[in-house]
C-alpha positions in Angstrom: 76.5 -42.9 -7.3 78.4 -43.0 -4.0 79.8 -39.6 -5.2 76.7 -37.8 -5.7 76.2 -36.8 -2.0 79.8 -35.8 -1.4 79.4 -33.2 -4.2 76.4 -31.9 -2.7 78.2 -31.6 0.7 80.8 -29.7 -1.0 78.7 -27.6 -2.8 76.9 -26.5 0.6 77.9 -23.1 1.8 77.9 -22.0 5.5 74.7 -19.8 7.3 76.7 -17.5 8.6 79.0 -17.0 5.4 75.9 -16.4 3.6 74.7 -13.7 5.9 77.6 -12.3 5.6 77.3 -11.9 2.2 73.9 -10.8 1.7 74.9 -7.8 4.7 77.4 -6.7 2.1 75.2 -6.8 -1.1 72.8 -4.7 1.3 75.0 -1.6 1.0 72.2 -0.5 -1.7 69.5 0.1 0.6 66.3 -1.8 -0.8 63.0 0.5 -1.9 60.2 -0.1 -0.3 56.9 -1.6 -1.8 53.9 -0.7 -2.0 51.0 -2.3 -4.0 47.2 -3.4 -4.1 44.7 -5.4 -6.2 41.4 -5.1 -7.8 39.2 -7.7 -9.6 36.0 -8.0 -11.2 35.0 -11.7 -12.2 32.7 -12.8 -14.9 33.5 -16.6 -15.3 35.7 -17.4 -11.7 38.5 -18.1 -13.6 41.2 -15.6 -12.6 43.6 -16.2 -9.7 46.3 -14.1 -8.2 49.0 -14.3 -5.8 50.7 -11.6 -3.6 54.1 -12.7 -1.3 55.9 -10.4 0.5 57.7 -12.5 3.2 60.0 -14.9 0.6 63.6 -15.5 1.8 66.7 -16.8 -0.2 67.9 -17.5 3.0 65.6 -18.7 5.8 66.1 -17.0 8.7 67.5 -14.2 6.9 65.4 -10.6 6.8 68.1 -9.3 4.8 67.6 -11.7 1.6 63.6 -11.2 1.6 62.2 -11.2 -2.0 58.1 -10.5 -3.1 56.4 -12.5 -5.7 53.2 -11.2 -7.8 51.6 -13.5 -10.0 48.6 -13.7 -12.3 46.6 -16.7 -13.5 44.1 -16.2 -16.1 42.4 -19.6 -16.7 40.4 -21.0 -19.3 38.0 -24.2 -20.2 37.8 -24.1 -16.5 39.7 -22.8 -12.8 41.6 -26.1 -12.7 44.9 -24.9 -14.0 44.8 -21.8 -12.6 44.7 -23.1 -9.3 47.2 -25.5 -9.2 49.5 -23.1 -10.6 49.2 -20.7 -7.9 49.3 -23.5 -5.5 53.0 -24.5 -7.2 54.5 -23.1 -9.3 56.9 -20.8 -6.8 57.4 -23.7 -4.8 58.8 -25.7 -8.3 60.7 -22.2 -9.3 62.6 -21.9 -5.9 63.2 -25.5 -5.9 65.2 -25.5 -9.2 67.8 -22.7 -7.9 71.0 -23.9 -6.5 71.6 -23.3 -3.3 74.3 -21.3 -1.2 74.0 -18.6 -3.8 74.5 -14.8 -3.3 72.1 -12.5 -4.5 73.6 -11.7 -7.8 74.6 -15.3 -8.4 70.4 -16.1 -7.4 69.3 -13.6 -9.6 71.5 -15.0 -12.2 70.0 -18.2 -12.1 66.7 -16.8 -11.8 65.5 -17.0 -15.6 66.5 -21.0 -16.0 64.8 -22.0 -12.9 61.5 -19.9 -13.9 61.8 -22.4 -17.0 62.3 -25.6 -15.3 59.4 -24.2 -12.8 56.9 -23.7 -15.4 57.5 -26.8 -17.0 57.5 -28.9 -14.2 53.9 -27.4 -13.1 52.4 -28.0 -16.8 54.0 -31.7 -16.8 52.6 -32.2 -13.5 49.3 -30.6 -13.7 48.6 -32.6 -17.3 49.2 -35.7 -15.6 46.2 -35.5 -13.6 44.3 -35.6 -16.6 42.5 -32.3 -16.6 41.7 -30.4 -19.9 41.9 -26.7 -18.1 44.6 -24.1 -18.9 46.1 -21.0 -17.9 48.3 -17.9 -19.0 50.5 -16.7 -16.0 52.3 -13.9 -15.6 54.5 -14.1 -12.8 56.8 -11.6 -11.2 60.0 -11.6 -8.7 61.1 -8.2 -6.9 64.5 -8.7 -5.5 65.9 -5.2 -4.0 66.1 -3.1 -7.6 65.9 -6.1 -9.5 62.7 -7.3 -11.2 61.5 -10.5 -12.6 59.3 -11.0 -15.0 58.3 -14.9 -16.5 55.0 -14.7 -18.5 53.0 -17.1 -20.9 49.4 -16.2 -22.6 48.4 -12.7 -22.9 48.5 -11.6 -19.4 50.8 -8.4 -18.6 53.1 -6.6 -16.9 53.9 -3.1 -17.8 56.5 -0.8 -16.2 55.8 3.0 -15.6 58.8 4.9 -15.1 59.2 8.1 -13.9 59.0 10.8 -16.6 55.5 8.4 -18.3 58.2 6.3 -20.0 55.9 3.0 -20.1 57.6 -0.5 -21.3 56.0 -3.4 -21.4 57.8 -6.7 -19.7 56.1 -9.2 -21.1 55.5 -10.8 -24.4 52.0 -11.5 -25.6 51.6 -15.4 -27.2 48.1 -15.0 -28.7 48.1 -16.4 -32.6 46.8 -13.7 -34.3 49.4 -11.3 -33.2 52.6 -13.0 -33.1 53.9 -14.6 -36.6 56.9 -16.3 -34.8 54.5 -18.5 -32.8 52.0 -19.0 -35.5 55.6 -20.5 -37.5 56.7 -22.5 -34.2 53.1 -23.9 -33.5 52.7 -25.5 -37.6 56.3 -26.4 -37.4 56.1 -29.1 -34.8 52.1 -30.0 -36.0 49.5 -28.0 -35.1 46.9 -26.4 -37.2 46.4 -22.5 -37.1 42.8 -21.2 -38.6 40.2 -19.2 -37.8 36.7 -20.7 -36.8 34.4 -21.9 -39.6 31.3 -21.5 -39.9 28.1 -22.3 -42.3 28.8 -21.5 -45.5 32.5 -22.3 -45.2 33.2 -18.4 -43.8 35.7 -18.2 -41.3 35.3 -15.7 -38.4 36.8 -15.1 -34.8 41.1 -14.5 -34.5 43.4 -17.5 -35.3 43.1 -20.4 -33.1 45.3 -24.2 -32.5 43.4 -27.0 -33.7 42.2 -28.8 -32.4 41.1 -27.6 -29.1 40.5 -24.0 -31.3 42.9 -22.1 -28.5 43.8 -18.6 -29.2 47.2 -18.9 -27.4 50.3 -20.3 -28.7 52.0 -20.8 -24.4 50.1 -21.7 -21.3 50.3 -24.0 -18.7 47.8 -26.8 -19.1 45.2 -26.9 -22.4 46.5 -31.2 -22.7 43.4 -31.3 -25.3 45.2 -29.0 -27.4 48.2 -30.0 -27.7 51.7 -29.9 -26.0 52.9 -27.4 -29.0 50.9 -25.4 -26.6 54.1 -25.0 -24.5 54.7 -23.9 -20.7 58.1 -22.1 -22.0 58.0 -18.6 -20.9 59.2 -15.6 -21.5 61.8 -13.7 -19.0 63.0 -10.5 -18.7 64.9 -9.5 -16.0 65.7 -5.1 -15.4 67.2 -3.2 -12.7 65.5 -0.1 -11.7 66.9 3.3 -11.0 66.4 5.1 -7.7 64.0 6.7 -8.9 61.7 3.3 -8.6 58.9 2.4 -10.6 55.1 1.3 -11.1 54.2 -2.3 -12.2 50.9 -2.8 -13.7 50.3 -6.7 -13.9 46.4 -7.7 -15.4 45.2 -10.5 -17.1 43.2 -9.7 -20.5 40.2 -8.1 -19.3 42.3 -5.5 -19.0 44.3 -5.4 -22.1 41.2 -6.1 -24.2 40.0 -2.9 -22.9 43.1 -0.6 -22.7 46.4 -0.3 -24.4 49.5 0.0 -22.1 49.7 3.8 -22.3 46.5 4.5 -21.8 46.6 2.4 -18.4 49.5 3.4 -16.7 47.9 7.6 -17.5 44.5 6.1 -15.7 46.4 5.6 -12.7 49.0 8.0 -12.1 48.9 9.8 -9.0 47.7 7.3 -7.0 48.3 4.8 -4.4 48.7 1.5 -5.8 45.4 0.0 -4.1 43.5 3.0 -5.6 45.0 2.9 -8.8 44.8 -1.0 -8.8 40.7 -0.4 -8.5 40.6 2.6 -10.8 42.5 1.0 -13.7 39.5 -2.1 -13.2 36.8 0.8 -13.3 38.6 2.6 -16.4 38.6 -1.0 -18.3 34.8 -1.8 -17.5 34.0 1.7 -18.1 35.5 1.0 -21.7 34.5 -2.3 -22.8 32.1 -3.6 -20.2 32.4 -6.9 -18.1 32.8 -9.2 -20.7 35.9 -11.6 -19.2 38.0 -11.7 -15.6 39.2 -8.6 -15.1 42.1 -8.5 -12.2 45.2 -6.0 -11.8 47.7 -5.9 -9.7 49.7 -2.4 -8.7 52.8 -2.5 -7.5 55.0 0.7 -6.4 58.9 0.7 -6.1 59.5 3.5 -3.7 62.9 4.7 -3.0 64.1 4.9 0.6 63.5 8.7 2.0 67.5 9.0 2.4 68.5 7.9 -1.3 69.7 10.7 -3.6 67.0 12.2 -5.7 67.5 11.6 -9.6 68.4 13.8 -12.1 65.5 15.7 -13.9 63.9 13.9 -16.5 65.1 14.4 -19.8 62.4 17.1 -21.7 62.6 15.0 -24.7 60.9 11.2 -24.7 62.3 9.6 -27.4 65.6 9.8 -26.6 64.4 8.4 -22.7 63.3 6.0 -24.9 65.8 5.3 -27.3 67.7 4.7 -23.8 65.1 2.9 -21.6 66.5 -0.4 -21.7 70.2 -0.7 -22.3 72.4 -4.1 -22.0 74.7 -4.9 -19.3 78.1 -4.2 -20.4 80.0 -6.9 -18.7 83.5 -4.9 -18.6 82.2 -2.0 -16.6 78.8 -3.1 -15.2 79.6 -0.8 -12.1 80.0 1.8 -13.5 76.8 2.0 -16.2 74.6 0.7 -13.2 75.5 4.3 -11.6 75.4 6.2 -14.4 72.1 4.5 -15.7 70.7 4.6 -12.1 71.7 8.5 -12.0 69.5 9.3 -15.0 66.5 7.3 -14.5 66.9 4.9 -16.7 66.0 1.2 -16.4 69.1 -1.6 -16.9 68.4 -4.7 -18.7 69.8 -8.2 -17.5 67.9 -10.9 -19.4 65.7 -11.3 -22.1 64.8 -14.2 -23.5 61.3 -15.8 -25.4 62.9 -19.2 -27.2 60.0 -22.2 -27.0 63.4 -24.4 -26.9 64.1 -26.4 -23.7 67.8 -26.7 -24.9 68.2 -23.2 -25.2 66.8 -21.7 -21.8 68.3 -24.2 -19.9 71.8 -24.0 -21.4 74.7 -25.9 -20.5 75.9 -27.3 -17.2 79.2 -24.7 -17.9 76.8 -21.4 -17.9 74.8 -22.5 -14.6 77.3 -21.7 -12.4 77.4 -22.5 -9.4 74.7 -25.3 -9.5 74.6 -28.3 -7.2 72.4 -30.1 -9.1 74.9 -31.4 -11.1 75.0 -34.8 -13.5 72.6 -36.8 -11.4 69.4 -34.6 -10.8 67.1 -33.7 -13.7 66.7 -30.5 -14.6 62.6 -30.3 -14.6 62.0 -31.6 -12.0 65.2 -32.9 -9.7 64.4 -35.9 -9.3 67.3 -38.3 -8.5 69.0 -39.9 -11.7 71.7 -42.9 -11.6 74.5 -42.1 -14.0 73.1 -44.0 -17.1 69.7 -42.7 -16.3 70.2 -39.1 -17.5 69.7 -37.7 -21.2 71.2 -35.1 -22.4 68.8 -32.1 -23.0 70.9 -31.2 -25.9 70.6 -34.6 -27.8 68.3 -35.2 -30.4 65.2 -37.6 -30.4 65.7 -40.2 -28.4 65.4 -42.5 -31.8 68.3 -40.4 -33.4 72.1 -40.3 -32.5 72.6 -36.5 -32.5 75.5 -34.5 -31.1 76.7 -34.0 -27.5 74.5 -36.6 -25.4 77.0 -36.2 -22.8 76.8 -32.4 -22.1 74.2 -31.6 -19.6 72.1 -30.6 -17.8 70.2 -34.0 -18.1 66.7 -34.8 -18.0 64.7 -38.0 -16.6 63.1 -40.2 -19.5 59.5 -38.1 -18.5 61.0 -34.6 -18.7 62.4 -35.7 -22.0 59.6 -37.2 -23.0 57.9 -33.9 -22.6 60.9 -31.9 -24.6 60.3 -34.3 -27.3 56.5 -33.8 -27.4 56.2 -30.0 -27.3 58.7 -30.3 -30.2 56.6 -32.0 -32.1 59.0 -35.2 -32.4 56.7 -37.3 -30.6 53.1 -37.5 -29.4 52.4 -36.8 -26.0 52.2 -39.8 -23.6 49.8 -37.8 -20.9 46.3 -39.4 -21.9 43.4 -36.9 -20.9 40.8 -38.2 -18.9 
């Protein structure tokens, strides 16, 4: 144990050696934002969050970063709330520190996992039966973020109408892969029945009868109703970009094409209020409807892109293309040259093993053997469990490969895997 703090003393990087390096990752000059938000509320249970003054480094203009964020509650505000209260303050709380931006960015995806989990663990332990879908995005220079559960969205609109969507819809009905997950570790998947034994309404968890398969919150439901999100992480050409982020009001209303041609043209504050108008004028005000616009301009002195290709599905077939590893310089130049949106990360697994990897792949972290992953608490040495090993009642492989857990965050792993029941009681 006496050890613990020396590593963490090692691990610390100087100020001024870390301004230094964010002055030389700001070579790229960073495009500038703007954005805007419209709402229209039916029950009071939408939330969002706008933050254009977060720092890597405090103190440090250069390593400024914006946060966007949706919360879409249900069976109440509760969640909602105390999501938007948190859950950025658990996310940047789970990245290493003394880390460059390309080495933060890196890190990014885990500690939006350990972030989202440590909100839901927290928020069920006050005993409240609320939920919420979040949808939560990180703009870093080029670079965007996206970590999302429920059926709120975020769409990108590139130049040329090339529209993508960054997020992953978890509603039951629509994705088979949930549906699987959510039987596989207990729950019940059916529609609502009625007199007469007829069953109407989309597919729904029993029992709690929720339509989504992720969310923070929803205790009453079940914890197969996980807080594990969904990241993908892009890097924009010069040419910038449009983010459309909404909760369902929206998307019940409008497809992602048809949004993103609502709006174009606009400034993002009058296309964040006429994509609201387009969605009411549609279905009517029948749920929360919020959006958030968000532009990506490119600085005035940045080299114009090439002309957009005449045909879209080969911009298509090429929207999103994989970091090659061996010559990332170079594709980021050519891909940046053409318009064409680079992708980082992806990844949607409901395991807590897998999006939190190995203590090998986390680089630089200083969290090392003694601090839980979820929630960084301080462990002693024969405190930690591996969040690779099996149940707890089971002597599976590698228990001494981290990162570890506390006996509460495993707890949790075991419970939204459906090996043991959930110890949060609901009041």
């Amino acid at each position: 144990m006496g050890s613990r703090n020396e590593r963490r003393h090692q691990n610390l990087v100087p100020l001024a050696a870390l301004i230094s390096r964010e002055m030389r990752s700001e070579k790229v000059e960073k495009p500038t934002l703007r954005y805007g938000n419209a709402a229209q509320s039916r029950k009071g249970e939408d939330y969002f969050m706008i933050r254009t003054d977060c720092q890597r480094i405090q103190g440090n203009p250069s390593s400024t970063f914006s946060v966007f964020a949706i919360f879409d509650g249900h069976n109440g505000n509760a969640a909602a709330i105390y999501s938007k209260d948190h859950l950025l303050n658990h996310v940047l709380g789970a990245l290493p520190r003394g880390l460059g931006q390309d080495e933060w960015l890196q890190a990014l995806p885990r500690a939006l996992v350990a972030g989202f989990v440590k909100t839901d663990k927290e928020f069920q332990s006050r005993g409240e039966t609320s939920g919420t879908t979040v949808t939560f995005v990180i703009i870093d220079g080029w670079t965007v973020t996206v970590a999302s559960v429920g059926d709120s969205r975020c769409i990108l609109d590139t130049q040329g109408g090339a529209v993508s969507v960054l997020t992953v819809d978890h509603r039951l009905e629509e994705n088979v892969e949930e549906r699987q997950r959510v039987t596989a570790s207990g729950g019940e998947v059916g529609r609502l029945s009625i007199f007469g034994g007829a069953e109407v309404g989309p597919l729904r968890c029993w029992p709690g009868g929720l339509c989504l398969s992720r969310s923070i919150g929803d205790m009453d439901v079940g914890e197969f109703i996980v807080p594990i999100p969904y990241v993908k992480q892009v890097k924009l050409s010069s040419a910038g970009g449009r983010l459309i982020i909404a909760s369902d009001g929206i998307w019940d209303a409008l497809d992602s094409e048809m949004t993103a041609k609502s709006c174009r043209g606009l400034p993002a504050e009058l296309a964040a209020r006429q994509v609201v108008k387009e969605a009411l004028r549609t279905r009517g005000l029948k749920d929360d409807t919020t959006c958030i616009v968000v532009d990506i301009i490119p600085p005035d002195n940045s080299p114009q892109p090439l002309p957009t290709p005449k045909k879209q599905n080969k911009l298509r077939a090429l929207l999103f293309r994989k970091r090659s590893h061996d010559s990332a310089n170079k594709l980021s130049k050519k891909l940046s040259a053409v318009g064409i949106v680079e992708e980082l990360f992806e990844e949607g697994s409901a395991m807590l093993a897998e999006r939190l990897g190995n203590d090998d792949s986390s680089s630089q972290s200083t969290t090392g053997l003694f601090i839980c992953a979820i929630c960084q608490v301080d462990l002693a040495p024969s405190e930690g469990i591996s969040v690779h090993a099996g149940s707890i009642f089971s002597m599976s492989s590698k228990p001494w490969q981290g990162p570890f857990l506390c006996a509460d965050c495993r707890d949790k792993k075991d419970a939204m895997e459906g090996k043991r029941p959930s110890g949060v009681k609901v009041a």
